[in-house]
FIDO-853055 format. One record per residue (C-alpha): x, y, z; residue in three letters; residue number from 1. Coordinates in Angstrom, 1 decimal. Layout:
FIDO-853055
REC       X       Y       Z  resn  resi
REC       X       Y       Z   ALA   NUM
...
end
This chain:
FIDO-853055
REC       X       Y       Z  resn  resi
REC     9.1    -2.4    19.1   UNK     1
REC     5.8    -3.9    21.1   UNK     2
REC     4.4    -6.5    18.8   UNK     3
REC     1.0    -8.1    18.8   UNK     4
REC     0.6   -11.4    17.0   UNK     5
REC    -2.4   -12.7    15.7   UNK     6
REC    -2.3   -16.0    15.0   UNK     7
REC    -4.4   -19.4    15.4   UNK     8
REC    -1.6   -22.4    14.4   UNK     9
REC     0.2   -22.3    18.6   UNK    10
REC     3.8   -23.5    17.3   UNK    11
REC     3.7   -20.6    14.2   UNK    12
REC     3.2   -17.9    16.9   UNK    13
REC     5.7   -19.2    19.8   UNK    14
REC     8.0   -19.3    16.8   UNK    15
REC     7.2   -16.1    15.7   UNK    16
REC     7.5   -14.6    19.0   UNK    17
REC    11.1   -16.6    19.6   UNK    18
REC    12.3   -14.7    16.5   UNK    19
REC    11.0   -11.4    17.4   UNK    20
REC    12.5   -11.7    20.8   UNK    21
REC    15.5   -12.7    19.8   UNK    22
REC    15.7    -9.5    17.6   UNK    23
REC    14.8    -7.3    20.5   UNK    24
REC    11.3    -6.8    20.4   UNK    25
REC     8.8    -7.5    22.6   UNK    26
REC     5.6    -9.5    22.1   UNK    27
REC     3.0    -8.1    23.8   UNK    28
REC     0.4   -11.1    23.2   UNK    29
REC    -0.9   -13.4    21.5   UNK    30
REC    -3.9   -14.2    20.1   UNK    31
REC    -6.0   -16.7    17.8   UNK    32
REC    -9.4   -14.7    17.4   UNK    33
REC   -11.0   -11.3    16.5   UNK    34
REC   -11.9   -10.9    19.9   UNK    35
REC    -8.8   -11.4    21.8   UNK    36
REC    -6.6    -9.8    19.7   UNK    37
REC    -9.1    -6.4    19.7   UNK    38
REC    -8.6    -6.8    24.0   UNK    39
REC    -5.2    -7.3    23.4   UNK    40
REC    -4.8    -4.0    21.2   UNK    41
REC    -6.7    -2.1    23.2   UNK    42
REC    -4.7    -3.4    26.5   UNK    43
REC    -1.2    -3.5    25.3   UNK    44
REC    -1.1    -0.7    22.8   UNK    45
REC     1.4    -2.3    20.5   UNK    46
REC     3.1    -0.4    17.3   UNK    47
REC     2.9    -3.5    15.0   UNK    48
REC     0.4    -6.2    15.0   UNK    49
REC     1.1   -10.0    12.6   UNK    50
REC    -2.2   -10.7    11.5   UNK    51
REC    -3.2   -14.3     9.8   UNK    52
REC    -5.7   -14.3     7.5   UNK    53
REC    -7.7   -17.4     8.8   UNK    54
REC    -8.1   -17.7    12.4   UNK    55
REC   -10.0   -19.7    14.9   UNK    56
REC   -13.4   -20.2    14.8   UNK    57
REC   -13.6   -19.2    11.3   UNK    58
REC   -12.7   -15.5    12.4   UNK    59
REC   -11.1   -13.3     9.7   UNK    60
REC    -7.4   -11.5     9.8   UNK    61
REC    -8.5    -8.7     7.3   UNK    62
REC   -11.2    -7.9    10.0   UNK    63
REC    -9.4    -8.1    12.5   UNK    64
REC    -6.7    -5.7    10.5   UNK    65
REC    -9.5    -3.2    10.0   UNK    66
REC   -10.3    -2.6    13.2   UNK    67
REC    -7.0    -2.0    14.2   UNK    68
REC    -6.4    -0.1    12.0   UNK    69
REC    -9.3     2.0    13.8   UNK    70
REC    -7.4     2.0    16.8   UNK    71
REC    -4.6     3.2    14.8   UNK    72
REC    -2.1    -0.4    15.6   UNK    73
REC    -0.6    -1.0    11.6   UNK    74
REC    -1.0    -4.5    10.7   UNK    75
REC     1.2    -6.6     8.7   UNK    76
REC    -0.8    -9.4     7.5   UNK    77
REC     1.5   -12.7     7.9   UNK    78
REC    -0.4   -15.6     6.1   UNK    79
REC     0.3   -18.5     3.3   UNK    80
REC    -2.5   -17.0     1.2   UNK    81
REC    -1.1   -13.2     0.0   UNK    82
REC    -2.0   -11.9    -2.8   UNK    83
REC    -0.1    -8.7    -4.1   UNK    84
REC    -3.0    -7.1    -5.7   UNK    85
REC    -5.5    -7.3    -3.0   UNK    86
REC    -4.5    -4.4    -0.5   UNK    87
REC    -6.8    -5.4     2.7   UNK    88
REC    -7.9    -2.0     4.9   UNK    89
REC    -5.5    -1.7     7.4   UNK    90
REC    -2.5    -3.5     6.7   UNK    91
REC     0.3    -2.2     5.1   UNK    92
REC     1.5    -5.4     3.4   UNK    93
REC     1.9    -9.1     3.1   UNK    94
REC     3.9   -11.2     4.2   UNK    95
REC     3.9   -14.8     2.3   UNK    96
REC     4.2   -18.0     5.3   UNK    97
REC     6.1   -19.8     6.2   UNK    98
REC     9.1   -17.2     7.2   UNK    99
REC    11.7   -17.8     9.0   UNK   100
REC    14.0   -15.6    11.5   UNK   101
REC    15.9   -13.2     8.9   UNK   102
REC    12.9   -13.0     6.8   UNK   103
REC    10.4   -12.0     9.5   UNK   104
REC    12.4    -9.5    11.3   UNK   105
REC    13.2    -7.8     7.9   UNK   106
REC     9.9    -7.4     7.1   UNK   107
REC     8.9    -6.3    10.7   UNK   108
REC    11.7    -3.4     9.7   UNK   109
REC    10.6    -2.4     6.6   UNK   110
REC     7.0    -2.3     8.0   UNK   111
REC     8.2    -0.1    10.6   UNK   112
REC     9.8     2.2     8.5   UNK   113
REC     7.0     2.5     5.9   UNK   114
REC     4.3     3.2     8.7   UNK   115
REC     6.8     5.6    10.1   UNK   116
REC     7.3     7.4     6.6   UNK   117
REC    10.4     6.6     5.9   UNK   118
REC    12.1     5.1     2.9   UNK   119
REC    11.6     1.1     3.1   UNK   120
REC    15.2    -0.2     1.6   UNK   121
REC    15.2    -3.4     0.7   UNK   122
REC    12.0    -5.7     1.1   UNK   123
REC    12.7    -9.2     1.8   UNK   124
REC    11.2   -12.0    -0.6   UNK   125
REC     7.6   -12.9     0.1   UNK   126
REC     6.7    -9.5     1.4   UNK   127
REC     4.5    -7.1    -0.6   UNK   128
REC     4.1    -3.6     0.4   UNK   129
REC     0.5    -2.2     0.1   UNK   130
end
C-alpha cells in the first residue's frame, strides 16, 4: 500500500515510516504542512494518507484531510488529541498517539479494509472508526 504521512514531530514520522516499511508498505513522502502534503498527494497518488492534527506553522490536519479527501486519498487521522465523537470530513478514523509497530499497522489494515468496503475485524485499541 503507498502511504503518505503527514506529520510535523521528524522522529514520529521516520518512525512511522520504519514501521510501515517494515510491514511492506511503501511511504511515498513525508510531509509537515498543508502545502506539501497537498503536492505530495497530487505527485505520489498514495491509497492512505496519516494525517496529524497539528502541524507546522500552525497548519491544520483536518484541513489537510479535507482536501484529500477531494482528491479522493482516505485519511486516517494519527494524532494525541482524538476524539471519538468528532468525525473530521475526510478521514475515516482516529488513531490515538503514541502507537507503536503492531498497533499502527493494524490500524493501517483495518483502514484499508473499511475504505475498500470490506468488513473491518478487529480494531486495535486507540483507533476509532468514523
Amino acid at each position: 500500500m503507498k502511504i503518505l504521512i503527514v506529520e510535523d514531530e521528524a522522529l514520529v514520522a521516520m518512525a512511522m515510516e520504519s514501521y510501515l516499511a517494515g510491514a511492506g508498505h511503501t511511504v511515498v513522502g513525508q510531509a509537515d504542512d498543508f502545502d506539501t502534503a497537498v503536492t505530495l498527494a497530487e505527485a505520489t497518488r498514495p491509497d492512505l494518507a496519516l494525517v496529524d492534527i497539528n502541524l507546522v506553522d500552525g497548519d491544520s490536519g483536518v484541513d489537510v484531510a479535507s482536501q484529500l479527501n477531494k482528491q479522493s486519498v482516505p485519511c486516517l487521522i494519527v494524532t494525541s488529541n482524538c476524539n471519538p465523537h468528532r468525525q473530521l470530513d475526510g478521514a475515516v478514523g482516529c488513531l490515538q498517539k503514541p502507537v507503536n509497530q503492531s498497533i499502527l499497522v493494524q490500524a493501517v489494515a483495518v483502514a484499508r479494509r473499511k475504505v475498500r468496503g470490506l468488513p473491518v475485524g478487529d480494531v486495535p485499541r486507540g483507533l476509532a472508526l468514523y
